[in-house]
C-alpha positions, 0 to 999 in steps of 0.5 A: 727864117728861110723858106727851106726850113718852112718847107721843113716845118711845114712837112713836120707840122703836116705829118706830126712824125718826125720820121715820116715828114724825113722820109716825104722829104727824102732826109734823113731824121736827124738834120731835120730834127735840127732844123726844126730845133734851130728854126724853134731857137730863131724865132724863140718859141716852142713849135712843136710839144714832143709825145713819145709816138707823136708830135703836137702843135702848140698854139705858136705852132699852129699860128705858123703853119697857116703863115708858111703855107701862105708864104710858100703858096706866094712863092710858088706864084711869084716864080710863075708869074716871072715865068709867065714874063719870060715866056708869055702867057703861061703859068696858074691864075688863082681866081676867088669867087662867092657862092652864086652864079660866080663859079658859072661865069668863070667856068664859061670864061676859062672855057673860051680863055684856054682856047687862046692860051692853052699853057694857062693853068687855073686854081678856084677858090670858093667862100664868102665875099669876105673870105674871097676879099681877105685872100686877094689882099693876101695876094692869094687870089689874083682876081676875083668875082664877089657881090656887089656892093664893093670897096671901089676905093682899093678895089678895081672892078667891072660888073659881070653879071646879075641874078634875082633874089628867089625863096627856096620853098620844101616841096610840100610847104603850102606856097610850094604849091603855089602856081607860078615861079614868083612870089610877093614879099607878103607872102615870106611874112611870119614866115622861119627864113634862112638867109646870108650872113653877110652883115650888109646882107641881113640889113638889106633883107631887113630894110627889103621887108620894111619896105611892105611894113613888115619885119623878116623873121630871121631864123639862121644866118649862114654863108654857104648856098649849099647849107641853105639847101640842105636846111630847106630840104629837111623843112627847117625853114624857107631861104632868101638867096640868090637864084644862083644856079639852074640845077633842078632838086626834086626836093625844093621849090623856087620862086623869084621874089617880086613886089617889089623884086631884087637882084645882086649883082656880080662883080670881077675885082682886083687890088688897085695898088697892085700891078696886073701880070700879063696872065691877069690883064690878058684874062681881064681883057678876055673877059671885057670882049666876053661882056661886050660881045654878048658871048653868054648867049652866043651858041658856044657858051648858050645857057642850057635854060632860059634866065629869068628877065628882071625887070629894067628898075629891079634893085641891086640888094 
């Protein structure tokens, strides 16, 4: 199986037309149909069930085409990441970050980083901590910025940044109206909540409620920030999130939670066993100077709204 007939396949199984993927890859039917055959009797499989106007992807199908996109994209990394060494500090970094205020912290790094080395390119990928973490084993993703807690044993990784855990309130909602920007844990009891899916998510939030005597009363479990947001918005329930961005919505109210109060933290990881391409130790590097120097607040890359300030003994959930 060679990479030239996954570009193949792939072309084919991106098209489902034989006739379009030849003209996409600027051949003629024919050969490609051979190829597509001889791939099929290489691997001992039916790829591909043959309509009259169509192709279908059979089940074998379906599995390789998720394969060969990923080994093409690995290809396609590993011959700039040569590039990047004979040339120097050039090429994409793929970096991978959960919901939250992850995409804010790289956006503000890559903005001061490209000022340095303006030939870097930059591919982002967003998902759970899970997602995130399958694709940087994969070698999907070179760095990447999840939630804390981690797998130090296999991870490397240096702490980013930190946020509170807040209640997204309707507006309308009675503790909407509320004065203030906090709000007790107490008071989220009996309460529908919207909370992360993350297994050790819901079993910190369980043990976070057991802490005043209490049982959270868990309506949906879900991954995405913005699902939460929606549901919130259309009354379904109130969510526990981190606070995760500043950016005002007419529709919905924030509290940070106290008493007791929590936070989550965010860390930058890697893969310990894999060795960091120059692209990847000159931006891990960039970063420590970003931390150590405080740049966050200085006046090029000053937050446009004032953070709330956790308490000094607040936590990590």
């Amino acid at each position: 199986m060679e990479l030239r007939q996954l570009r193949y396949f792939l072309a084919v199984a991106q098209e489902l037309n034989i006739t379009r993927a030849a003209e996409r890859l600027n051949m003629s039917q024919p050969p490609l149909s051979n190829q597509i055959r001889a791939l099929e009797e290489e691997l001992g499989v039916t790829l591909f069930v043959r309509g009259k106007r169509r192709l279908t992807l059979t089940e074998e199908g379906s599995f390789l085409l998720q394969r060969a996109a990923q080994l093409l994209d690995l290809e396609d990394k590993t011959r700039q990441e040569l590039t990047t060494m004979k040339d120097g500090i050039s090429g994409t970094l793929c970096l991978g970050t959960v919901e939250g205020r992850a995409p804010y912290l790289c956006a503000r790094w890559i903005a001061g980083f490209r000022e340095e080395f303006p030939r870097v390119r930059y591919s982002l990928w967003n998902g759970s901590s899970d997602d995130v973490l399958d694709r940087l084993r994969r070698g999907l993703a070179d760095l990447a910025v999840i939630a804390a807690p981690y797998d130090s044993e296999h991870l490397e990784g240096i702490p980013v940044g930190q946020e509170p855990w807040v209640t997204m309130i309707p507006k309308d909602h009675p503790l909407a109206k509320l004065e203030g920007n906090e709000l007790p844990l107490k008071r989220l009891v009996g309460c529908p909540l919207i909370v992360p899916s993350r297994k050790s998510r819901v079993e910190a939030i369980r043990e976070w409620f057991g802490e005043i005597g209490a049982e959270p009363d868990i309506l949906c479990e879900l991954s995405n920030y913005m699902d939460a947001v929606a549901l919130v918005e259309q009354g379904v329930g109130l969510s526990i999130f981190p606070q995760t961005t500043y950016t005002p919505n007419d529709l919905l109210v924030s509290k940070v939670i106290t008493q007791p109060a929590r936070k989550a933290e965010y860390v930058l990881v890697w893969e310990r066993e894999h060795r960091l391409s120059p692209l990847m130790e000159a931006f891990v590097d960039y970063v420590r100077d970003f931390l150590q120097e405080d740049m966050i607040h200085s006046q090029r890359f000053r937050t446009r709204e004032e953070e709330y300030a956790l308490p000094g003994n607040t936590v990590s959930l």
